[in-house]
C-alpha positions as CSV (number, residue, x, y, z in Angstrom):
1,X,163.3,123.3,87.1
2,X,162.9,126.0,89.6
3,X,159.3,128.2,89.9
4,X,161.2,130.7,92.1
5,X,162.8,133.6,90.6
6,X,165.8,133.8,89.3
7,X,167.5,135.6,92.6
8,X,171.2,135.7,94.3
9,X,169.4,132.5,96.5
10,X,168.5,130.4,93.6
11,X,171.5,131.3,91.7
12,X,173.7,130.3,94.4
13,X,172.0,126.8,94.8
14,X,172.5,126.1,90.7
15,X,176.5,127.4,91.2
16,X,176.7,124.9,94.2
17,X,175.1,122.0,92.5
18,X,176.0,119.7,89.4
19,X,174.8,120.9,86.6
20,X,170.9,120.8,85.8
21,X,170.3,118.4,88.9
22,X,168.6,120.9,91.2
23,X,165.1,119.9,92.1
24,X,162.7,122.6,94.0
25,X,160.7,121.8,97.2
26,X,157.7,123.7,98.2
27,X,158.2,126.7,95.4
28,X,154.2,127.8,95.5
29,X,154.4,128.0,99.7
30,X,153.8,131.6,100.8
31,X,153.5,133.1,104.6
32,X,150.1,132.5,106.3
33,X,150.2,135.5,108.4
34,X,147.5,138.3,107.9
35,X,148.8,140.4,110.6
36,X,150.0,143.8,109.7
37,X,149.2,144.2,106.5
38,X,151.2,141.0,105.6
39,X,148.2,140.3,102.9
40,X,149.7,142.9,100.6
41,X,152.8,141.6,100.7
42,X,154.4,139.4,98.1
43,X,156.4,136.3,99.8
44,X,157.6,134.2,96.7
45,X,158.3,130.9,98.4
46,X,158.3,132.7,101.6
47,X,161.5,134.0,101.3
48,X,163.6,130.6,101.3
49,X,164.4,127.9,98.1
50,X,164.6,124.8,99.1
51,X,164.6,121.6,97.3
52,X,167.8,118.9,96.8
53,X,170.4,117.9,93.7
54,X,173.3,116.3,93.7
55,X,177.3,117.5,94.2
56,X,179.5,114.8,91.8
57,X,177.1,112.7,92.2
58,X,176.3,112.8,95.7
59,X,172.7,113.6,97.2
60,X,172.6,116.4,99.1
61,X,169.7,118.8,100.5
62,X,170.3,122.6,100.5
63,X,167.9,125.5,101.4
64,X,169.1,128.8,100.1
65,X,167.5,132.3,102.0
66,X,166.4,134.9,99.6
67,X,167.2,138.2,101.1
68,X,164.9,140.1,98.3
69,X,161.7,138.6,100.5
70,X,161.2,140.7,103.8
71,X,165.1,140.2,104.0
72,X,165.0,136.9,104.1
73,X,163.9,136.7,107.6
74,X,162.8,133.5,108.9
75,X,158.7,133.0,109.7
76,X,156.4,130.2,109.9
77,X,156.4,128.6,106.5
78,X,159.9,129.7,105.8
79,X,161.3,127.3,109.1
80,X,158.4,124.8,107.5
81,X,160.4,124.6,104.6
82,X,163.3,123.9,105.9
83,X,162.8,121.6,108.5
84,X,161.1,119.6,106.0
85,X,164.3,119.3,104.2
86,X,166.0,117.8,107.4
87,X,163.2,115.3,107.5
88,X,163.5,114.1,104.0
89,X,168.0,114.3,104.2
90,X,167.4,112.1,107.3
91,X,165.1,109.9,105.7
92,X,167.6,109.3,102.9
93,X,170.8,109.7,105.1
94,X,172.1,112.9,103.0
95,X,174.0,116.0,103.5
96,X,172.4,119.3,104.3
97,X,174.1,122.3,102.9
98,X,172.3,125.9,104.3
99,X,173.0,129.0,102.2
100,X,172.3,131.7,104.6
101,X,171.0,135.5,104.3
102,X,168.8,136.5,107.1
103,X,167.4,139.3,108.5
104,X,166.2,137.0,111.4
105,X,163.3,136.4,112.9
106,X,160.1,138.1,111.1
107,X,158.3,140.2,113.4
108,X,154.8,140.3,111.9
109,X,154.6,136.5,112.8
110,X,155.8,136.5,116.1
111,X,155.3,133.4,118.0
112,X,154.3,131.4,115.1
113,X,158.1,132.6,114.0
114,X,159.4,131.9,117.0
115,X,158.0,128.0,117.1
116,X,159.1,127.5,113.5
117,X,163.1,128.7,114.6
118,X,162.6,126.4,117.6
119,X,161.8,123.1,115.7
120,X,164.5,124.0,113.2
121,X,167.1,124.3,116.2
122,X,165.4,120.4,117.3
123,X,165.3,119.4,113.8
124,X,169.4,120.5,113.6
125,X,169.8,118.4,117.3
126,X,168.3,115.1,115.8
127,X,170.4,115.3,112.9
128,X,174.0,116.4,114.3
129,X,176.3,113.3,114.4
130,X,173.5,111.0,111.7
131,X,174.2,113.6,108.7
132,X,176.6,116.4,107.7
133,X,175.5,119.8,108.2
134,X,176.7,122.9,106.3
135,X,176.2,126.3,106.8
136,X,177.5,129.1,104.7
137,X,176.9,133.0,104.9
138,X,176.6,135.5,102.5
139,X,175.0,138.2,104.3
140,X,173.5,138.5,107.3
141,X,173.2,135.5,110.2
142,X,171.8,137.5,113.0
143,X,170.2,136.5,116.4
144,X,168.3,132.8,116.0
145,X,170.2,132.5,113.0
146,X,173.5,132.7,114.8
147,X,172.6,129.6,116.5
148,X,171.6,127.8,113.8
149,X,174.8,128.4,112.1
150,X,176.5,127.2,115.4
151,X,174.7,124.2,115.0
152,X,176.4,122.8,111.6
153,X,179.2,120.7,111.6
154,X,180.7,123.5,109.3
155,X,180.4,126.8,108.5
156,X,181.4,129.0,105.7
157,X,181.4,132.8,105.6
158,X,182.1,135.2,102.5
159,X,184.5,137.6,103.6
160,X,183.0,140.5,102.9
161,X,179.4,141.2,103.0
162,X,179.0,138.0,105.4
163,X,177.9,139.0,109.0
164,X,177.7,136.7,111.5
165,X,176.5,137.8,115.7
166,X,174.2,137.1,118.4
167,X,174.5,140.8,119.2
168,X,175.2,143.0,116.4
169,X,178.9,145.2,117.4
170,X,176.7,148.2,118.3
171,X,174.9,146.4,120.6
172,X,177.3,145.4,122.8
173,X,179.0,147.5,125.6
174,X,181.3,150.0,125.1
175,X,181.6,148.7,121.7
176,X,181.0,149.6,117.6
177,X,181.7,148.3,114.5
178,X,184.8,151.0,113.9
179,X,186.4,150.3,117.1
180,X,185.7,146.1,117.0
181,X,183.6,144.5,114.4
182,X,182.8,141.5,115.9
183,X,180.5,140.3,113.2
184,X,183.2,140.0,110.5
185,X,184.5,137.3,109.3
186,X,187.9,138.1,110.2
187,X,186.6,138.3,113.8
188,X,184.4,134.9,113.6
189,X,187.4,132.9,112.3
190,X,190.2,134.0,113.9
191,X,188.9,135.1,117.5
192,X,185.8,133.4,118.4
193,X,186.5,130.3,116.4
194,X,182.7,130.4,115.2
195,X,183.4,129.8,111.3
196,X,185.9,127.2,109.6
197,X,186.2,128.4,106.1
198,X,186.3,132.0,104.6
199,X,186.5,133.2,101.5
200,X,184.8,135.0,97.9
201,X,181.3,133.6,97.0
202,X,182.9,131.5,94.4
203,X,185.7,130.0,96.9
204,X,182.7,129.1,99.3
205,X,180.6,127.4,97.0
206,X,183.7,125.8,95.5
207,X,185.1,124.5,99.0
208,X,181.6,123.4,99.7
209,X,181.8,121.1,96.6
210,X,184.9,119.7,98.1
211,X,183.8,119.2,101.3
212,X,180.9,117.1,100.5
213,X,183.0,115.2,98.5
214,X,184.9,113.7,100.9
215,X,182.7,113.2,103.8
216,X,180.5,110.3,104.2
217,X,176.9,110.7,103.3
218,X,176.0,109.7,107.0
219,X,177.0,108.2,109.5
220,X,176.1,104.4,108.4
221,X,177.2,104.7,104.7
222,X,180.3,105.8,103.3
223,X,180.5,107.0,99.7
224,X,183.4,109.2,100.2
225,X,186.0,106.6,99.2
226,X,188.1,107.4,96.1
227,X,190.6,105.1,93.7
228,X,193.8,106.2,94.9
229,X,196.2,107.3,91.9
230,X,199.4,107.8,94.1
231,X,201.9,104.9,95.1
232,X,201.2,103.5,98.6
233,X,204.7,103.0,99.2
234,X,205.5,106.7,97.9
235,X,208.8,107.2,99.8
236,X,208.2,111.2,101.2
237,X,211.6,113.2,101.3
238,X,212.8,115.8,103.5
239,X,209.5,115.2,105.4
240,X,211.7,114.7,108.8
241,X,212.1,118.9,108.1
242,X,208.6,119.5,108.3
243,X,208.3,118.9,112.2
244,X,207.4,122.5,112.5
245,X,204.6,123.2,110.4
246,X,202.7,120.1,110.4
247,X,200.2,121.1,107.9
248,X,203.0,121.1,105.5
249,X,203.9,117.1,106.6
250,X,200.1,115.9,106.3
251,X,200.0,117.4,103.0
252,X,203.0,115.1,101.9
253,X,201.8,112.2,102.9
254,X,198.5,112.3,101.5
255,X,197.2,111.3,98.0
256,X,197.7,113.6,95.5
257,X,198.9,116.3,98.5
258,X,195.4,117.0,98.9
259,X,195.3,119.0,101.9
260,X,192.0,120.6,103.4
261,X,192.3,122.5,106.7
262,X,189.5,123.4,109.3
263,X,189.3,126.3,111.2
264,X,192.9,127.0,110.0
265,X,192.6,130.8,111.5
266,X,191.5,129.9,114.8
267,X,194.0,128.3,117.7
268,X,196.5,127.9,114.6
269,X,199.2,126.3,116.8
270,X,196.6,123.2,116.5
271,X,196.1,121.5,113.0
272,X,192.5,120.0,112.4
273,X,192.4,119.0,108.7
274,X,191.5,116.2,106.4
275,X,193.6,114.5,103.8
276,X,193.4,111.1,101.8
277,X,195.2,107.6,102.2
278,X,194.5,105.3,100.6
279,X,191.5,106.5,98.7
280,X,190.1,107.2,102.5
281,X,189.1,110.6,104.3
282,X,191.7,110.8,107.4
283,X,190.8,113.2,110.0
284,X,194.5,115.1,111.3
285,X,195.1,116.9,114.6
286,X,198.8,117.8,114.6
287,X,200.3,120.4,117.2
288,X,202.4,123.3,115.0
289,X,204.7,125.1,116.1
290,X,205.4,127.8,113.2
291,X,204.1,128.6,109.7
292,X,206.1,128.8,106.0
293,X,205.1,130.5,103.3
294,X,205.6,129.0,99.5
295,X,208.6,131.1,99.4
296,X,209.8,128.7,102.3
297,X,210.0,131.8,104.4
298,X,208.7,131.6,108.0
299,X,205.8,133.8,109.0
300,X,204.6,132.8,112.2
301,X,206.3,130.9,115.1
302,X,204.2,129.4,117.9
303,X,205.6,127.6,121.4
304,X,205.0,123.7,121.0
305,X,202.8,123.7,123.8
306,X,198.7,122.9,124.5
307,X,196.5,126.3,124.9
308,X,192.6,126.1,125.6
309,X,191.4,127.7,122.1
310,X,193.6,124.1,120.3
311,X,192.4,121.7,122.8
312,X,188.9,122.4,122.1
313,X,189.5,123.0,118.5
314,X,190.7,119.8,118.1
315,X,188.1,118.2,120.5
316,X,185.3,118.9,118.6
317,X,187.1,117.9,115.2
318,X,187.3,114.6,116.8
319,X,184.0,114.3,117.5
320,X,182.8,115.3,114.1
321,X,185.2,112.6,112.7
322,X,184.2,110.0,115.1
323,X,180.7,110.4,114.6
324,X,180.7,109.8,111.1
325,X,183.4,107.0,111.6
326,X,186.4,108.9,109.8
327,X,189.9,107.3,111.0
328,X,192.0,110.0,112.8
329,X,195.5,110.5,112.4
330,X,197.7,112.6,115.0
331,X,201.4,114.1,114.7
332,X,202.5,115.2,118.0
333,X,205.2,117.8,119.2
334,X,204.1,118.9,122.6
335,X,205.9,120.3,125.5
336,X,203.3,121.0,128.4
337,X,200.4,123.5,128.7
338,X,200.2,127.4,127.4
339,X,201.3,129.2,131.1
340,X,199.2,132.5,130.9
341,X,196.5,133.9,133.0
342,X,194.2,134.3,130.1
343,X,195.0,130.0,129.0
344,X,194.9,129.1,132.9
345,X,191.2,129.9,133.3
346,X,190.0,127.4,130.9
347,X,193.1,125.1,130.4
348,X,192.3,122.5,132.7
349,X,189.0,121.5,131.2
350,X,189.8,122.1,127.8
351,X,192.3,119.2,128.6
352,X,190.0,117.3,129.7
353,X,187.6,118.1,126.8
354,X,190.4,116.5,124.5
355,X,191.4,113.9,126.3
356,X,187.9,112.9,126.7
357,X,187.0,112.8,123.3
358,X,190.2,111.2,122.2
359,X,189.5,108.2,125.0
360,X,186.3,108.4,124.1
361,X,186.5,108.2,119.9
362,X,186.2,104.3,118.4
363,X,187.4,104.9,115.0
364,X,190.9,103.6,114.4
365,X,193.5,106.2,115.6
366,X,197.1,106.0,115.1
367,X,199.7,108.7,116.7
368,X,203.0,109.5,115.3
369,X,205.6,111.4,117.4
370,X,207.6,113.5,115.4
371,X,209.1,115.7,117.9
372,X,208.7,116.2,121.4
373,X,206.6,114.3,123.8
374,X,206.6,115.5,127.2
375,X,204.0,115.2,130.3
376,X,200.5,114.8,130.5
377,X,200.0,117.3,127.4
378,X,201.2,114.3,125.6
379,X,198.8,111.7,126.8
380,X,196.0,114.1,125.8
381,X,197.4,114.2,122.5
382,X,196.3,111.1,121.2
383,X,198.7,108.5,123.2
384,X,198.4,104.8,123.6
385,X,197.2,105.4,127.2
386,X,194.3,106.8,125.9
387,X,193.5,104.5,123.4
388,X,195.5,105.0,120.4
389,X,195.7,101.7,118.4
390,X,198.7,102.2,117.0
391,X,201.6,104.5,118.0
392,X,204.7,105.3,115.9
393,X,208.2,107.5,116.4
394,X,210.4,109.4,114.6
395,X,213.7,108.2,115.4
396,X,215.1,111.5,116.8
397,X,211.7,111.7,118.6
398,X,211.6,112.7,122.4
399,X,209.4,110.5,124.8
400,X,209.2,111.1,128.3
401,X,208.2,112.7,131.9
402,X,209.9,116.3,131.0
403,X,212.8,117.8,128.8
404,X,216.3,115.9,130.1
405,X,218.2,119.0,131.2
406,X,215.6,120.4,133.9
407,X,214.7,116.5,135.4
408,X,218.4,116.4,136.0
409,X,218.3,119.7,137.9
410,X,215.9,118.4,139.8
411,X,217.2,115.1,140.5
412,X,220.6,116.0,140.8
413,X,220.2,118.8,142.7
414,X,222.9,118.1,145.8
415,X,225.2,116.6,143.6
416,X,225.1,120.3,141.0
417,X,225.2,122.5,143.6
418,X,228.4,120.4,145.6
419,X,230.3,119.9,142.1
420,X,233.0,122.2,141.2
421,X,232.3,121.1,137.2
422,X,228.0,121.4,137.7
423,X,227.9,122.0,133.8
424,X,229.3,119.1,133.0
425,X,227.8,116.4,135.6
426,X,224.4,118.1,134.3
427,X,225.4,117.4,130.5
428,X,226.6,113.9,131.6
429,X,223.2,112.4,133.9
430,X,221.4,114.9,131.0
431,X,222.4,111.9,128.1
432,X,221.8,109.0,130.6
433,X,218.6,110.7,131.3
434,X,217.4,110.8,127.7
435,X,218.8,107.5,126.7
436,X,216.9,105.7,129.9
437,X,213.8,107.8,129.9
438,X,213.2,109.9,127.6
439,X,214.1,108.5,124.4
440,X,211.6,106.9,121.5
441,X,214.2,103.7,122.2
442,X,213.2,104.0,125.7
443,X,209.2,104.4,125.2
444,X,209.0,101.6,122.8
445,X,211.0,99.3,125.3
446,X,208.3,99.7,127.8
447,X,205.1,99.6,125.0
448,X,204.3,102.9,125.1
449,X,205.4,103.4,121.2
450,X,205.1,100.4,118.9
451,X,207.2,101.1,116.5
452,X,210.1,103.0,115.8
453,X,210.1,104.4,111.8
454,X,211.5,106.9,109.5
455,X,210.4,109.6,108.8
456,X,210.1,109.2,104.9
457,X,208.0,106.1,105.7
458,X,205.5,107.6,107.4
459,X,203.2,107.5,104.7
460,X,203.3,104.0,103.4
461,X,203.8,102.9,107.6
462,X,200.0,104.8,108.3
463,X,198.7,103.6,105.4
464,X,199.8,99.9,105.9
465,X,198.1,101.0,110.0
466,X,195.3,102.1,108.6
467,X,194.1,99.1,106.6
468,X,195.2,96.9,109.3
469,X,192.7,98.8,111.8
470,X,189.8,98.6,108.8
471,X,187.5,96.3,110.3
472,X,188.4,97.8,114.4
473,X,185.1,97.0,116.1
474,X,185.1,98.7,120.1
475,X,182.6,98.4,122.7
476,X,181.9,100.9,125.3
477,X,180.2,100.9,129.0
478,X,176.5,101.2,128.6
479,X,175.4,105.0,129.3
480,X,173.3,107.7,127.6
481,X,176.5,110.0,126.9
482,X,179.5,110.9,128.8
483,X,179.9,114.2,130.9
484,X,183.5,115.5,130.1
């Protein structure tokens, strides 16, 4: 039973957690601090609720800011609080979930504040990659805060009243909020890439629920596994129409449909998501190439091609899922790179970002090719040269150096521009061109694709991959931590 008052903090921890199971950490602590008049001031558990519970079942840890206390900004006892909570979630390999609203750093402690932020930050370090961490805002995440947020594997933002900056809009150069408002949501999720799920209050805390429920507790113990109620062999029609939007394909193949995408308004040509087999979490990056409403009408079209935002999108995805030893599944349809000044600064590396952590993940991976794949944006995205275990085709799936038509051009460039019928010598070494080198027939000849399926199989074929890869043990070379 809590001591703390009944406030928007508190009452978000009870929504958020089973019923009855919340159990309060350090309610009697109050701020230290006599400076400035801070001795007639009432700090209820120094502005912060903190204790653990349980979400279906599963422990987790949450802290929950109250912005009724000084705003909820962060001093000495407050980051106390907290960081004790990481001590005791690593101690018992649990989940952390932060409800945030914060006025930042509290001024009247000073360097005392300042120390507390900085062990939280260290405290957030040690944990990243061992335990899940959650953030969600609900008001303000300013400054220090910003960082901490940035820190979480996740974070949530209510779409409203959330504001989330390092420097408030007004603060920046030549801007304000009514011309930009860089600390909205809207701005967060679908330009900076800085939060992964939006939504009402209710839709956070519910999505929250969800979330925890399906990700291992840590990184050494999995609870998230879940009986499986749809048939293994479920036969998935029309899916071979779905090579467009991809987030549509992973949700047919997996149990029940379920279906939960991350960062979904950021980079959306990229899918990072998670769905179910087999009772299992799956971790998806897919490449998209347009968007359909439930109306099956089409609102948004991308170019099947890599850009900088997706690649490191997806690269940190991977890394979330390989840290806490989540399979990965990939669908690619790729073309090349994005060709735009604004992609060209950044492309290269962001490559190389993906491809690292793709090479570098040890959790089983399997790669379908449902479309086109062409060039080295292809071996970034998850093929067997970079370590896939196990790589599948769609039959009308394209495999290869470049698209036919322009590597005959190329090729057969004295011959096109000497023949009095060019269109049709380019249509004729065109078809020997695909059927030699850039066919899925072609790729699995050589061992680059092991397997050649249906696209109505693709379920029971991953699935069937999956459990054969269950026990994948991989070493590495011995170093600290790569540099990519």
């Amino acid at each position: 039973m809590s001591n703390s008052a009944q406030t928007s903090a508190s009452s978000r921890i009870h929504m958020l957690l089973d019923e009855n199971s919340f159990v309060e950490v350090g309610a009697y602590v109050t701020a230290r601090s006599t400076d400035f008049n801070m001795t007639d001031k009432e700090t209820p558990a120094d502005g912060v609720v903190t204790g653990y519970g349980t979400i279906d079942g599963c422990l987790v840890y949450v802290y929950s800011q109250d912005a009724s206390v000084m705003g909820g900004s962060m001093g000495e006892m407050h980051a106390k609080k907290i960081s004790r909570i990481y001590a005791m979630a690593m101690k018992m390999g649990a989940p952390v979930v932060g409800l945030i609203d914060c006025a930042g750093l509290r001024l009247q402690e000073a360097t005392d504040a300042l120390h507390g932020f900085g062990e939280l930050y260290y405290n957030q370090t040690m944990a990243s990659g061992v335990i899940p961490q959650i953030s969600a805002i609900f008001g303000t995440c300013g400054g220090g805060m910003a960082v901490s947020s940035a820190l979480a594997d996740f974070t949530f933002m209510e779409e409203k009243k959330g504001k989330l900056f390092v420097n408030s809009p007004n603060a920046i150069d030549n801007n304000y909020t009514g011309k930009c408002d860089t600390a909205s949501a809207g701005y967060q999720s679908s330009m900076a890439g800085n939060v992964d799920f939006t939504g009402t209050e209710e839709e956070i805390l519910g999505q929250i629920r969800t979330l925890v429920t399906i990700l291992p507790a840590n990184n050494e113990d999995d609870l998230s596994y879940d009986e499986c109620g749809d048939d293994l062999n479920r036969v998935c029609e029309d899916l071979a129409n779905c090579v467009e939007d991809t987030g549509i394909a992973l949700s047919a193949i997996s149990d029940g449909h379920f279906y939960m995408e991350v960062q979904k308004d950021y980079a959306p040509s990229m899918v990072t998501a998670f769905i179910r087999l087999n009772g299992t979490t799956v971790g998806c990056v897919a490449n998209r190439c347009a968007v359909y409403g439930e109306d099956g009408e089409k609102t948004a079209e991308y170019a099947p091609v890599l850009n900088a935002k997706g690649c490191r999108k997806a690269a940190r995805f991977i890394d979330f899922c390989d840290a806490f030893n989540i399979p990965l599944l990939t669908l690619v349809n790729v073309t090349g790179y994005k060709a735009d000044k604004c992609n060209e600064k950044t492309m290269a590396r962001s490559a190389a970002r993906l491809t690292g952590a793709f090479a570098n993940a040890t959790v089983p991976k399997v790669t379908v090719i449902i479309g086109q794949a062409l060039g080295t944006a292809y071996l970034t995205m998850g093929s067997k040269s970079i370590g896939a275990d196990m790589v599948y085709a769609w039959p009308t799936a394209s495999v290869g150096m470049m698209d036919a038509v322009p590597a005959v051009k190329i090729m057969y460039a004295d011959e096109i521009r000497n023949s009095d019928n060019a269109a049709a010598l380019i249509n004729e070494k065109a078809a020997e061109y695909r059927e030699l080198q850039s066919s899925a027939v072609a790729a699995a000849k050589r061992g680059y694709v092991d397997d050649i399926i249906e696209a109505c199989d693709t379920r029971k074929r991953v699935i069937a991959a999956f459990e054969m890869l269950f026990t994948k043990r991989e070493d590495r070379p011995s170093k600290k931590h790569g540099t990519v």
